[in-house]
Backbone as a printed PyTorch tensor [residue, N CA C, xyz], in Angstrom:
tensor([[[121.1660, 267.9240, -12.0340],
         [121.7040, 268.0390, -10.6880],
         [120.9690, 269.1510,  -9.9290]],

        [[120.5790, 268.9020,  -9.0040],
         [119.9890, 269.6930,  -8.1430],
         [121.2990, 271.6660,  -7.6790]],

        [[120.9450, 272.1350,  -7.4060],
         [121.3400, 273.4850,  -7.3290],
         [120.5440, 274.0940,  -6.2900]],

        [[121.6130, 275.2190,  -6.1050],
         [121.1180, 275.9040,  -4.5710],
         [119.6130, 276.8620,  -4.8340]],

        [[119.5480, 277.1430,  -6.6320],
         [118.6110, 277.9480,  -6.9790],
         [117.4060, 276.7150,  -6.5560]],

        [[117.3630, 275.6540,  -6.6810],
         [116.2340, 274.5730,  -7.1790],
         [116.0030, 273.7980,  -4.9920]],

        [[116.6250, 274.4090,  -4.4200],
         [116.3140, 274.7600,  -2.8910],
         [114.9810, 275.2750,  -2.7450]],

        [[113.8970, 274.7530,  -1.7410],
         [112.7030, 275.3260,  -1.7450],
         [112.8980, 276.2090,  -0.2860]],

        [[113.0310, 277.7130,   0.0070],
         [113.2910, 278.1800,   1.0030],
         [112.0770, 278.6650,   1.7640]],

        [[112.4380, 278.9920,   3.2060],
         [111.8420, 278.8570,   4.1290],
         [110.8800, 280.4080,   3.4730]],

        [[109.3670, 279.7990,   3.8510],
         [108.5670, 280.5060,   3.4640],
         [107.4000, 279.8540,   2.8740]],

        [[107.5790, 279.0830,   1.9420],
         [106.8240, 278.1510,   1.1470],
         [106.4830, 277.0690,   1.6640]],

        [[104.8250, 276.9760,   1.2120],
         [104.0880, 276.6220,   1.8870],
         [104.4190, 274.8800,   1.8160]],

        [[105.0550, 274.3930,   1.0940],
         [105.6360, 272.8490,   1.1140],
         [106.4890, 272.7940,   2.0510]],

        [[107.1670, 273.3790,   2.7930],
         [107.6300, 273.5570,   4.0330],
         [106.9360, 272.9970,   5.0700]],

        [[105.8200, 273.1760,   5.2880],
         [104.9040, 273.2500,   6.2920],
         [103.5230, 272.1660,   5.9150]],

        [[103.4180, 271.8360,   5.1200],
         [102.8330, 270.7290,   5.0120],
         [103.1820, 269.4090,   5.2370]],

        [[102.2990, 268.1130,   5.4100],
         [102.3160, 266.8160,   6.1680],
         [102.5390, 266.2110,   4.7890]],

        [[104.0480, 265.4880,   4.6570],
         [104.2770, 264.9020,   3.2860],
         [103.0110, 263.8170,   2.8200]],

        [[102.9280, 263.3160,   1.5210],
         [101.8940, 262.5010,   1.1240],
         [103.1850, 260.8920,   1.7110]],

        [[102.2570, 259.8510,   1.7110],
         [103.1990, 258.8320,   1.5450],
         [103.2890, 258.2740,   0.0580]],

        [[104.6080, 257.5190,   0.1470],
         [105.4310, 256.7840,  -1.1830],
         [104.7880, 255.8980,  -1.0300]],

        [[104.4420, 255.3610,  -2.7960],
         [103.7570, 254.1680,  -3.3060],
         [105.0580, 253.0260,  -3.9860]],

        [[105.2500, 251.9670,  -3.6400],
         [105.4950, 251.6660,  -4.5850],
         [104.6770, 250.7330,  -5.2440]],

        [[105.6120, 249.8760,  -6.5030],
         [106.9820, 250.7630,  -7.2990],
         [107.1450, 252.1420,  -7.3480]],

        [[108.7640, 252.4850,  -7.0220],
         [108.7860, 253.7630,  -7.4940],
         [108.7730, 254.4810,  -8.8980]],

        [[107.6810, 255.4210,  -9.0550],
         [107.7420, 255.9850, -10.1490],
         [109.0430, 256.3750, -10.7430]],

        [[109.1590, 256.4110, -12.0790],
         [110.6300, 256.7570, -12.6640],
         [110.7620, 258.3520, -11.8330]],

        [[110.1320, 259.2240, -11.6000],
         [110.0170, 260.4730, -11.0690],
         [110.9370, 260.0430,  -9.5910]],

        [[110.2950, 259.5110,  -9.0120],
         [110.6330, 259.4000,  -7.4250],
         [112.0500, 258.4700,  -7.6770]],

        [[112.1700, 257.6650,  -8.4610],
         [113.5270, 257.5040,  -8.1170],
         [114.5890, 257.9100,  -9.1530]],

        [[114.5070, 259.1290,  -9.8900],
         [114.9320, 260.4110, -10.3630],
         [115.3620, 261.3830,  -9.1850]],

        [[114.5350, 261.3260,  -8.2640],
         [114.4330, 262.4070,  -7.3930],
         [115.4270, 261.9180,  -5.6950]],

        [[115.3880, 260.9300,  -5.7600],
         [115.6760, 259.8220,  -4.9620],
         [117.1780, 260.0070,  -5.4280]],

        [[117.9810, 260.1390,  -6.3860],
         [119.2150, 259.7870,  -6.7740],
         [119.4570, 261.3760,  -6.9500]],

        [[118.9420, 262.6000,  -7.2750],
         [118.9970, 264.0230,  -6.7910],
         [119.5800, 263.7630,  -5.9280]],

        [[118.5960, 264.0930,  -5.1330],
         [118.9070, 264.0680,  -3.5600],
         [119.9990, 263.7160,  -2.7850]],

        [[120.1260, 262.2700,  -3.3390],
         [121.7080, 261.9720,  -2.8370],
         [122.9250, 262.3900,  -3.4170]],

        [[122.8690, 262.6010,  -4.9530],
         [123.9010, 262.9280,  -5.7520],
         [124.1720, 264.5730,  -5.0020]],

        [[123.3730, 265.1570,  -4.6220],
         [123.3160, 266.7740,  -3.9340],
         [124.3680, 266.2790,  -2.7650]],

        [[123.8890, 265.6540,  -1.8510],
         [124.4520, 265.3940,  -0.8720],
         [126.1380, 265.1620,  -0.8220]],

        [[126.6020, 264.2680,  -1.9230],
         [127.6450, 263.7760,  -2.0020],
         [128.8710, 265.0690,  -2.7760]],

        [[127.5680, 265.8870,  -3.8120],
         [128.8670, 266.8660,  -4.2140],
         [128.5640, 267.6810,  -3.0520]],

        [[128.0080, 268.1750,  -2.5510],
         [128.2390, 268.8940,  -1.5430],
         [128.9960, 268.6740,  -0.4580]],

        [[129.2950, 267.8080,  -0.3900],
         [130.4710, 267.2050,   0.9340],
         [131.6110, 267.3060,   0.4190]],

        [[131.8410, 267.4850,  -0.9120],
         [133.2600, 267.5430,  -1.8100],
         [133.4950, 269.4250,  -1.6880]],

        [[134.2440, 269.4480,  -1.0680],
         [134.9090, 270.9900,  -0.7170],
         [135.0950, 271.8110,  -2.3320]],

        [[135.7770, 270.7290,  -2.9760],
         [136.0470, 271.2910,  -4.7120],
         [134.9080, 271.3250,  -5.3440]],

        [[133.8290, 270.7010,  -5.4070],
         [132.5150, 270.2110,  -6.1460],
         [131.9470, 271.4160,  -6.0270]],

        [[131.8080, 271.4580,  -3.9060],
         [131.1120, 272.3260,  -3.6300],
         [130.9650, 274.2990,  -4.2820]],

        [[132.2560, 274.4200,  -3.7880],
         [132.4210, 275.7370,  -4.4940],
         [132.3710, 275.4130,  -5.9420]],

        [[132.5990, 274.6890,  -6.6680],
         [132.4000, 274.7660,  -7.8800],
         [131.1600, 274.9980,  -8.5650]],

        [[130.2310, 274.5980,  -7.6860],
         [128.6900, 274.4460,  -7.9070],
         [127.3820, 275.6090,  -7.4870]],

        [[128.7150, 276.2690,  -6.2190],
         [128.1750, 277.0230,  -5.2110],
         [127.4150, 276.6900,  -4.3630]],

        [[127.3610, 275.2270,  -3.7980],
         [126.2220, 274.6250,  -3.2100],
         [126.9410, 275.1360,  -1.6300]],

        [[125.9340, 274.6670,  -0.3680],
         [125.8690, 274.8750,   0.7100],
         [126.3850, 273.4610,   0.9290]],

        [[126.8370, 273.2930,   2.2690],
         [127.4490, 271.3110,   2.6210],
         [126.0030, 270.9120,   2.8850]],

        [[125.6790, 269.7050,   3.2940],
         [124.3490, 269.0650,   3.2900],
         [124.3700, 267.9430,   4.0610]],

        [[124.0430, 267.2480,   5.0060],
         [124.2830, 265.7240,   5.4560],
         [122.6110, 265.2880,   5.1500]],

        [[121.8390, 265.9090,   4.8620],
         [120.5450, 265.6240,   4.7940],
         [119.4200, 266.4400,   3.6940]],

        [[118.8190, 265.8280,   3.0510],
         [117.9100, 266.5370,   2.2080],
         [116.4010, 265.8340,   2.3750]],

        [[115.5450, 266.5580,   2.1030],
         [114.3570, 266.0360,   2.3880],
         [113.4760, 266.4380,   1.1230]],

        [[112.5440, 265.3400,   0.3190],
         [112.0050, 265.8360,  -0.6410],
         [111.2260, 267.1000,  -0.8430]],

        [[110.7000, 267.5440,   0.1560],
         [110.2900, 268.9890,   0.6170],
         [110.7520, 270.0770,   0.2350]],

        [[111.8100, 270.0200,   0.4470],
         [112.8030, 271.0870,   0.6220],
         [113.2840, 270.9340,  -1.1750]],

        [[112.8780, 270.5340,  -2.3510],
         [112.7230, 269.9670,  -3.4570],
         [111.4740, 270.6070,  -4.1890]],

        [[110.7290, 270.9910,  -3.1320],
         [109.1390, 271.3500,  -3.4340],
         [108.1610, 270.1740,  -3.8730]],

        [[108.4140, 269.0860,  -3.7810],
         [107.7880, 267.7950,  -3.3110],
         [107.6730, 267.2260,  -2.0920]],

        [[106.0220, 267.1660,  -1.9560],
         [105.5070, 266.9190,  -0.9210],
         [105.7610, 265.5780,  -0.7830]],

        [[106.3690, 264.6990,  -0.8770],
         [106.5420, 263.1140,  -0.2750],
         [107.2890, 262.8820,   0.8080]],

        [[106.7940, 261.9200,   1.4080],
         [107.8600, 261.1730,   2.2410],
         [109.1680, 260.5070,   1.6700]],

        [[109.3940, 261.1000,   1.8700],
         [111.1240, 261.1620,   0.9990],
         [112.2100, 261.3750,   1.4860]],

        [[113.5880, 261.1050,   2.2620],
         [114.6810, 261.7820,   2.0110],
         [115.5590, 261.1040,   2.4190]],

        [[116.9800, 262.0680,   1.8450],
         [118.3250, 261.1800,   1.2760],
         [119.1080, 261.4770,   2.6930]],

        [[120.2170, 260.9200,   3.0510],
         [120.6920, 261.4630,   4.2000],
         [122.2860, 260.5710,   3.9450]],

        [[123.2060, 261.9710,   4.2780],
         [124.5340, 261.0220,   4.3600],
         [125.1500, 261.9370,   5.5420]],

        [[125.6070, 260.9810,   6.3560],
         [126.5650, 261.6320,   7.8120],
         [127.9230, 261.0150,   7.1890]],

        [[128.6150, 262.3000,   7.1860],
         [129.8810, 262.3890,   6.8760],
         [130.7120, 261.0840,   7.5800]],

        [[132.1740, 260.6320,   6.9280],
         [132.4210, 259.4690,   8.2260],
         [133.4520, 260.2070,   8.9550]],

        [[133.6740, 260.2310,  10.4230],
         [134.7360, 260.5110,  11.1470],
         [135.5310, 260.6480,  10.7540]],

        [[136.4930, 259.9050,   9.9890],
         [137.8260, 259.9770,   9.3490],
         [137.7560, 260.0060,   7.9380]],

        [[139.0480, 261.1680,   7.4010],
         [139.1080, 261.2830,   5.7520],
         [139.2480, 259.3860,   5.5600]],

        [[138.4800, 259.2640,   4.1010],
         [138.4380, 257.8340,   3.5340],
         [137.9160, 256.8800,   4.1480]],

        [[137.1800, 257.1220,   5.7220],
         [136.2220, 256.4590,   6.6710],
         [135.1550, 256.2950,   5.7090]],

        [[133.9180, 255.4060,   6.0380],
         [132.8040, 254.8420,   5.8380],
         [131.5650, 255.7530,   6.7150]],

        [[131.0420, 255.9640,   6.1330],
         [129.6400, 256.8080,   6.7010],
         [128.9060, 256.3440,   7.5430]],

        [[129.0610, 256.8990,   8.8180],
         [128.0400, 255.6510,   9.9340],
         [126.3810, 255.9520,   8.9810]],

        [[125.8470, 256.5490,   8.0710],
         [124.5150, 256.2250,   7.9090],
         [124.4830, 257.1060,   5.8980]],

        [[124.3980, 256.0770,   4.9560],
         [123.9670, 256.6000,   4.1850],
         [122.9470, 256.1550,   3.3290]],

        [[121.4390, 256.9370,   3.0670],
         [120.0690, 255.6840,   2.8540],
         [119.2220, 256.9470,   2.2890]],

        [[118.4640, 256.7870,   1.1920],
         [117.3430, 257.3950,   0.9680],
         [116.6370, 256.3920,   1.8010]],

        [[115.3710, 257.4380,   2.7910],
         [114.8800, 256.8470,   3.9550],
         [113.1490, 257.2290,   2.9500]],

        [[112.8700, 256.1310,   2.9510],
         [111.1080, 256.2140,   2.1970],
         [110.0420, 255.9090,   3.2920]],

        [[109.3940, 256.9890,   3.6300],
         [108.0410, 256.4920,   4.8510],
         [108.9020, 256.2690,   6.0990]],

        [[109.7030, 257.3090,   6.2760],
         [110.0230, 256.6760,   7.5060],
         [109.2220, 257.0640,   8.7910]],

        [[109.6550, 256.1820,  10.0580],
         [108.6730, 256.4590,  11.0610],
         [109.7080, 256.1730,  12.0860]],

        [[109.4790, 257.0130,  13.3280],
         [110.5410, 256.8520,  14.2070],
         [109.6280, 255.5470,  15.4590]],

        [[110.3920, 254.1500,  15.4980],
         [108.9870, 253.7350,  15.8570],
         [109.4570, 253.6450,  18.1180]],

        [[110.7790, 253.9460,  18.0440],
         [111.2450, 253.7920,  19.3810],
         [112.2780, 255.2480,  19.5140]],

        [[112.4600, 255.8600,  21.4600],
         [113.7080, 256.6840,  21.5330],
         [113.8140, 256.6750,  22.3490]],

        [[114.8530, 257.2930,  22.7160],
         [115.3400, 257.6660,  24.3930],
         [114.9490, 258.1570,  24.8200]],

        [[115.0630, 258.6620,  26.0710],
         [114.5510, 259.5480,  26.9780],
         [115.6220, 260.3520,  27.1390]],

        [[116.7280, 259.8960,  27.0260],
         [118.0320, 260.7760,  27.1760],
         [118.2580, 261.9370,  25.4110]],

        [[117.8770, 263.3700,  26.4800],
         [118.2520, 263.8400,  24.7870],
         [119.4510, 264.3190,  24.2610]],

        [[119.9180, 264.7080,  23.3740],
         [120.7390, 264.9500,  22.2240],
         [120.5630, 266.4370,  21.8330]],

        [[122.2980, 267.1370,  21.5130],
         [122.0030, 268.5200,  21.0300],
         [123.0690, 268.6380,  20.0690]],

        [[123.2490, 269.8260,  19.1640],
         [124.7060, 270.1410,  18.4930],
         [125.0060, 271.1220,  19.1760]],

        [[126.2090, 271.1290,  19.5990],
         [126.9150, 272.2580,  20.1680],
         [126.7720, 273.6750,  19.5600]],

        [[126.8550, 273.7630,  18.0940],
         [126.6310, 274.6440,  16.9800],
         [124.9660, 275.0240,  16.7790]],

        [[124.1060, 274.0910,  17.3500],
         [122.8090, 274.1020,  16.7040],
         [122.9730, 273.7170,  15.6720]],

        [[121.6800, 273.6280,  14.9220],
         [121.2640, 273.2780,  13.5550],
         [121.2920, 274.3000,  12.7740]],

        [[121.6920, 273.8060,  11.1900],
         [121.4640, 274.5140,  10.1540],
         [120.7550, 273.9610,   9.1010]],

        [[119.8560, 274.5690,   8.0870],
         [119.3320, 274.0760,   6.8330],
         [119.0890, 274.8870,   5.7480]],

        [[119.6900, 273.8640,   4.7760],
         [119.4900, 274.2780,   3.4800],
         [117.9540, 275.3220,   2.9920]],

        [[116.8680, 274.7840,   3.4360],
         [116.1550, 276.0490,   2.8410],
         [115.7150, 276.8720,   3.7910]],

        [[116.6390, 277.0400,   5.2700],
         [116.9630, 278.2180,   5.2810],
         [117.9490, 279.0150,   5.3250]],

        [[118.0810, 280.1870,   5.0910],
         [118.9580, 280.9940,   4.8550],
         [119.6940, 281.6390,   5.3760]],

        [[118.8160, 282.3740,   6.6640],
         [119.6060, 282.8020,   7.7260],
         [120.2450, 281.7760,   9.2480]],

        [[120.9470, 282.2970,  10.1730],
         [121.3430, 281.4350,  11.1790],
         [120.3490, 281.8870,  12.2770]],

        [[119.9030, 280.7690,  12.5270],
         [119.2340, 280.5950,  13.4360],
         [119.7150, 280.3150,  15.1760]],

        [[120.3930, 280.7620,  16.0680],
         [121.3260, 280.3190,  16.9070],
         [120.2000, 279.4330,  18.3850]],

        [[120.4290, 278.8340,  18.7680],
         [119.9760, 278.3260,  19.6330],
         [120.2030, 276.4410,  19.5840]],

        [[120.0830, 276.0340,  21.2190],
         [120.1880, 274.5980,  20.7300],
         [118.7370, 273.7270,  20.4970]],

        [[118.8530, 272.8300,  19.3640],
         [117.7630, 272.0690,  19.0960],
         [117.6030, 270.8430,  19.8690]],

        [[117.0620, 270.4150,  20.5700],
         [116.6050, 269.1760,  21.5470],
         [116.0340, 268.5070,  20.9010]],

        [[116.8000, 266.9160,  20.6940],
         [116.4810, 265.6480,  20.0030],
         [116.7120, 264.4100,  20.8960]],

        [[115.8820, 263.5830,  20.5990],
         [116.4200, 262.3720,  21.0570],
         [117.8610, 261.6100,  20.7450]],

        [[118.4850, 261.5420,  21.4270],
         [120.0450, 261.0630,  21.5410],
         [119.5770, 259.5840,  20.5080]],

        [[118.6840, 258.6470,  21.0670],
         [119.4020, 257.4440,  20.4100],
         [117.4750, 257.0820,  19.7880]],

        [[117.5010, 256.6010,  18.2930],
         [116.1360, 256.3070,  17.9960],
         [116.0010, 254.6810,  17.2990]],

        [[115.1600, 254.6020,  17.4050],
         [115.4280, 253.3810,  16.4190],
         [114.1510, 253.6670,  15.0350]],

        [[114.6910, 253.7160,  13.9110],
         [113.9890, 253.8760,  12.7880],
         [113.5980, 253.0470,  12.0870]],

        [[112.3910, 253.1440,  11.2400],
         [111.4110, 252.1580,   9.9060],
         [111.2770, 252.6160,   9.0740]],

        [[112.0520, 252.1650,   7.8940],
         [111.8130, 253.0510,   6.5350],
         [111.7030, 251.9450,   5.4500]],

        [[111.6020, 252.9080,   4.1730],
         [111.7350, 251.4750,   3.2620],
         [112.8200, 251.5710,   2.0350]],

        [[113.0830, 251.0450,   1.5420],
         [114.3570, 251.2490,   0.6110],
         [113.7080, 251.7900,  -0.5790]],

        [[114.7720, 252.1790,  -1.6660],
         [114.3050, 252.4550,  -2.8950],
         [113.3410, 251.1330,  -3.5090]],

        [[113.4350, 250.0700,  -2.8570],
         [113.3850, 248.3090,  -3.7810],
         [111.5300, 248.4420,  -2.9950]],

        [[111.0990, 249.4270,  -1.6080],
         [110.1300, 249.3670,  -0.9550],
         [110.5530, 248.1470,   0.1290]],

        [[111.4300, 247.4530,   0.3680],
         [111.7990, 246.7600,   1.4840],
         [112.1860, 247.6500,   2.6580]],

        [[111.5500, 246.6170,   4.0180],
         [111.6800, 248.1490,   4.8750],
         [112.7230, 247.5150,   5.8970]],

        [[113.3050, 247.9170,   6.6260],
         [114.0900, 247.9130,   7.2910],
         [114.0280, 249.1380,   8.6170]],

        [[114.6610, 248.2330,   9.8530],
         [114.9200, 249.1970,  10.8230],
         [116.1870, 249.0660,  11.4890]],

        [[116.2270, 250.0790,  11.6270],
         [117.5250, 250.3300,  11.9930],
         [117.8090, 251.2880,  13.0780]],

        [[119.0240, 251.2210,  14.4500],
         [119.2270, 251.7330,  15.6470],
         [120.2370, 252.8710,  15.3120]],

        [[120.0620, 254.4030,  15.6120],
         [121.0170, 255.1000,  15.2330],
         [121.3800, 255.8030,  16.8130]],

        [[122.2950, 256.3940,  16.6160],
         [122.1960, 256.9530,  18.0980],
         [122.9350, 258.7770,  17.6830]],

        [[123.3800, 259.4100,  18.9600],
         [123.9260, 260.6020,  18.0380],
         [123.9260, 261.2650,  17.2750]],

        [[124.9530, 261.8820,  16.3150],
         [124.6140, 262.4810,  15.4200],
         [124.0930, 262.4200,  14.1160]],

        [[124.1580, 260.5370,  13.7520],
         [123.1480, 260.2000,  12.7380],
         [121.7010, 260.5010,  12.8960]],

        [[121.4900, 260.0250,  14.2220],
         [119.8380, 260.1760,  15.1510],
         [119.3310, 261.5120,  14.7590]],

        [[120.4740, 262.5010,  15.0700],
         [119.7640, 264.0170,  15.1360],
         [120.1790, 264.2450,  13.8520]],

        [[120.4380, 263.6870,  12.2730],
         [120.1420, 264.4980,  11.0460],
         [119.2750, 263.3650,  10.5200]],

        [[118.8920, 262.5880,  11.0180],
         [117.1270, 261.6140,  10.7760],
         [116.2470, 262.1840,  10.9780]],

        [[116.1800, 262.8120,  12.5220],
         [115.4530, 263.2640,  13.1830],
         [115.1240, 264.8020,  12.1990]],

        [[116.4660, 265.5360,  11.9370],
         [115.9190, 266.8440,  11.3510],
         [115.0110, 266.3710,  10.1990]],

        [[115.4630, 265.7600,   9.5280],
         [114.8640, 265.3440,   7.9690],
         [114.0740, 264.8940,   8.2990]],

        [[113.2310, 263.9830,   8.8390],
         [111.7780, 263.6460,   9.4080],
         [111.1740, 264.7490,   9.6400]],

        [[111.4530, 265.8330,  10.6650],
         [110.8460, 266.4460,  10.9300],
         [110.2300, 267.0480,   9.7270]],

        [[111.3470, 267.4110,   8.2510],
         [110.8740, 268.1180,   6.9100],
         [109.4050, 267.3070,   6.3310]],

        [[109.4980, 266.3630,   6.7410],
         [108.1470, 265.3460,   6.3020],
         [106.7140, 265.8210,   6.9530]],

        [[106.8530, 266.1010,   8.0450],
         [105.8450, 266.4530,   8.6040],
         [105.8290, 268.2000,   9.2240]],

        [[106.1780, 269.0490,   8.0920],
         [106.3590, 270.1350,   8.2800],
         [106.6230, 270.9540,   9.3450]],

        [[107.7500, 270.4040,   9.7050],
         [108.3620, 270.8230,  11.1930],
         [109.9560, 271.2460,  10.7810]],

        [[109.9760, 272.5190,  11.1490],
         [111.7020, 273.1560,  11.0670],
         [112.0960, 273.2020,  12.2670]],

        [[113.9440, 273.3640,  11.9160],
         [114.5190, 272.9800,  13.0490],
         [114.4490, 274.1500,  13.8740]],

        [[113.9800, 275.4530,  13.6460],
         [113.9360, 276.5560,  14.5010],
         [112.9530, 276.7100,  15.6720]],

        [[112.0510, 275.1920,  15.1460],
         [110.5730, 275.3560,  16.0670],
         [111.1140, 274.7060,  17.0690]],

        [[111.7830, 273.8280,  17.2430],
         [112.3010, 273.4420,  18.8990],
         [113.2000, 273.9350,  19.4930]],

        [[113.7060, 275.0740,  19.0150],
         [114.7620, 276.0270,  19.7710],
         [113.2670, 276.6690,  20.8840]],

        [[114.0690, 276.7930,  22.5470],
         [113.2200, 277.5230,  22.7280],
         [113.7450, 279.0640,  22.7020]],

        [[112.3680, 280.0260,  22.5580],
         [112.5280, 280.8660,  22.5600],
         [112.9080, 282.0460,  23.6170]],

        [[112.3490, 281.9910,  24.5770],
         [112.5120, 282.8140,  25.4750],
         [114.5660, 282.6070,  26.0020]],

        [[114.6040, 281.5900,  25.7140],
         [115.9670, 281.0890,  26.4140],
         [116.6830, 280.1060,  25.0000]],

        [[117.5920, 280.8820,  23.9000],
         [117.7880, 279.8820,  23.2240],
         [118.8550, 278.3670,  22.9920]],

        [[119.2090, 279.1180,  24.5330],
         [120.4380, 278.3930,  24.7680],
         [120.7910, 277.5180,  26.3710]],

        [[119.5560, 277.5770,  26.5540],
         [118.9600, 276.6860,  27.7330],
         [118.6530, 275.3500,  27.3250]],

        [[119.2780, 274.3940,  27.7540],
         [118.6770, 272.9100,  27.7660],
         [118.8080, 271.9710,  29.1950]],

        [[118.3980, 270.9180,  29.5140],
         [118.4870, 269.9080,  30.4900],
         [119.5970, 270.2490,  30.4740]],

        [[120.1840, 269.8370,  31.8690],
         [121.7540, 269.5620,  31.9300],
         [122.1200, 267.9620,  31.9390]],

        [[121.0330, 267.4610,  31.8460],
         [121.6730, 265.7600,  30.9390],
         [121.5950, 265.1130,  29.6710]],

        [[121.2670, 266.6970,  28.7870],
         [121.4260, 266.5440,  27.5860],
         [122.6050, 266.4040,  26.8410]],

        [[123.0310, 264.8850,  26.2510],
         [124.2160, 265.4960,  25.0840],
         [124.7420, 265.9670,  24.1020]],

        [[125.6980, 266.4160,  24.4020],
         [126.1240, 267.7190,  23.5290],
         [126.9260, 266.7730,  22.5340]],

        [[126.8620, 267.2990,  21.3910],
         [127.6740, 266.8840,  20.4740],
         [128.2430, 268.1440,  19.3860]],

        [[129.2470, 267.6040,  18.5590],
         [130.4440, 268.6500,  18.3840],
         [130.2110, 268.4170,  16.5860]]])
């Protein structure tokens, strides 16, 4: 099981590198790593698991952040309601964002991530609604329309692929300046 020690934190240079792409078949490795990833995700959303484990909550992991450079990552958005269904849960392989809005997307809170450590405050500017291409664990690809807050923890975890953190689109001078027809989400 993955652990908060086995987190690759901000600093390291797999951070910042352009993931390799996934071959398939998947190697027994990659889909070892592939079922990490999500199994992380899921105890971490468990409040009891969590402290039990000491993990951080997670809606998104990216093989990167693993210290594997692949195009890789697991992603689960919590569902609205206790015992609800997850509007999005998929290890996303090669994904590519191939359409978006023009209308953008923010968290009220900003973003947070697992390998980093400190809080970063400012809002992150995303595209509100995308439509995505990925491929399954099986290498079948599929696309799929997300909008909201699935959109913007795709969007973060993509960005981990192509060595982009969420602190780099805060702007700086102003961290809490955005469009005023950006939506906010909670």
């Amino acid at each position: 099981m993955i652990l908060m020690k086995d987190i690759t934190r901000d600093g390291n240079p797999v951070l910042r590198k352009e993931a390799a792409k996934v071959t398939f078949p998947l190697s027994e490795e990659d889909q070892k790593l592939a079922a990490d990833m999500m199994e992380y995700l899921e105890v971490s959303q468990d409040p009891e698991l969590c402290k039990k484990y000491g993990l951080r909550a997670g809606v998104g992991l990216a093989a990167p952040q693993v210290g594997v450079s692949e195009m890789m990552a697991a992603v689960l958005v919590p569902a609205e309601e206790e015992g609800g269904e997850s509007p999005f849960k998929q290890v996303i392989i090669n994904p590519v964002i191939i359409s978006h809005s023009v209308q953008a997307g923010a968290l009220t809170e900003g973003e947070g991530c697992l390998s980093v450590d400190t809080e970063v405050p400012g809002y992150v500017p995303r595209h509100d609604r995308i439509t995505l291409r990925y491929q399954d664990l099986q290498g079948e690809q599929h696309k799929v329309r997300l909008k909201n807050y699935p959109a913007i923890v795709c969007q973060h975890e993509i960005d981990h692929l192509h060595g982009v953190l969420f602190y780099d689109h805060i702007n700086k001078d102003a961290p809490f300046e955005i469009d005023e027809d950006t939506v906010m989400f909670d």
